[in-house]
Every structure is written in C-alpha cells, then in structure tokens.
C-alpha positions in Angstrom: -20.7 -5.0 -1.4 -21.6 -1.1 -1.5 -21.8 1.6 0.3 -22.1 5.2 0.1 -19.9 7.5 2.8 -20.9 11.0 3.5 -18.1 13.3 4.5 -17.9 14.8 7.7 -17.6 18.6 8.5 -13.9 17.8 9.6 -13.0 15.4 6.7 -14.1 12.4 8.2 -16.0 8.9 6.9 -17.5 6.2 9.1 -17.7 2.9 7.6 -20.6 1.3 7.9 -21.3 -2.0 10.5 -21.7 -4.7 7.7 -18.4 -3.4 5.6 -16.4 -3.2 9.2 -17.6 -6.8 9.8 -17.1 -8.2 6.5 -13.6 -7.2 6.5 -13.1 -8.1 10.3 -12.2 -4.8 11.0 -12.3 -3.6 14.7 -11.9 0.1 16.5 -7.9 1.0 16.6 -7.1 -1.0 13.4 -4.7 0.7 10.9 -5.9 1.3 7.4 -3.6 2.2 4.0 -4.8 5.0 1.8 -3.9 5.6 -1.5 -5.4 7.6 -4.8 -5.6 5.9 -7.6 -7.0 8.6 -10.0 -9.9 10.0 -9.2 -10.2 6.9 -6.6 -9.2 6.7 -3.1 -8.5 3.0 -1.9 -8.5 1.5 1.6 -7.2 -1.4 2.7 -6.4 -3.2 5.7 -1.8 -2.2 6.4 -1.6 -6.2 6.7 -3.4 -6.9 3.1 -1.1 -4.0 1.4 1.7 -5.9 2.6 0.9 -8.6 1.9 0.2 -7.5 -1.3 3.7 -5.7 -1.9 5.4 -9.4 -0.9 3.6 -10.7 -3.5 5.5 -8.5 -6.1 8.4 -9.3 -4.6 8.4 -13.2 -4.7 9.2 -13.3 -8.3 12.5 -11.9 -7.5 14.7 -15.1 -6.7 16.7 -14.9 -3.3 20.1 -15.1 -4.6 18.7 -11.8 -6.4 20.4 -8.7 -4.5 18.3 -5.5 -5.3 20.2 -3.3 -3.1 23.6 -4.4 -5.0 22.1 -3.9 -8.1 21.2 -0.4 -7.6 24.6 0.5 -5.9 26.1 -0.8 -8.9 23.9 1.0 -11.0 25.4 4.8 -8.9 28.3 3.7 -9.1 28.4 3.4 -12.8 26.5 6.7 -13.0 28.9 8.7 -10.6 31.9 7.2 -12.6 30.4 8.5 -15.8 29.8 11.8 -14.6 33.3 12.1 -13.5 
C-alpha cells in the first residue's frame, strides 16, 4: 500500500482512511516514530514492542543482562583505580 502525505503548515500529516483501516488504527491511538536515514518510520507502540521482545527472546532466562553490565563497571571502575 501507498500513499503520499502532504505536510501541514504546523508540521502535521493526516493518514489517509484506507491506511488507518488497514492497520486498525482508530482516533487517540499512540504511534512510534523513528528516522531511519533519510526515512521516517511509524508504527503502531504495541508492534514496536512487540518487535523489541522479539530481539530479546534469544537471550535465555537464566541470562542476567543487568548483572552482566554491573560486572562489566565494576571491572572498568577497578581498572581505573
């Protein structure tokens, strides 16, 4: 599907009826922006997060990320000492 936006005077974009429906989106739903280059992307909040679990389920439960990177400062602050 394509479209082409024009806009606004104050910076804004209304996305056409068949795009809104297509996606299911409705009036007061929360979109994520982001540039990718010369691209900006939008995306429903729910499908970027879902998207950002999906990276994450490689990482095996038992796996602490947070104690990882403490250890990682803590190695760095004793070196620096």
């Amino acid at each position: 599907m394509h479209a082409t936006l024009v806009l606004g005077k104050q910076g804004r974009l209304v996305i056409p009826a068949d795009v809104r429906a297509a996606l299911g989106l409705t009036p007061g739903d929360q979109l994520h922006l982001h540039v990718d280059g010369r691209r900006v992307v939008l995306e429903r909040q729910q499908d970027a997060a879902a998207e950002l679990r999906g990276l994450a389920s490689s990482v095996p439960e038992a796996r602490s990320l947070v104690d990882e990177l403490l250890a990682e400062r803590r190695l760095a602050a004793a070196a620096g000492e």
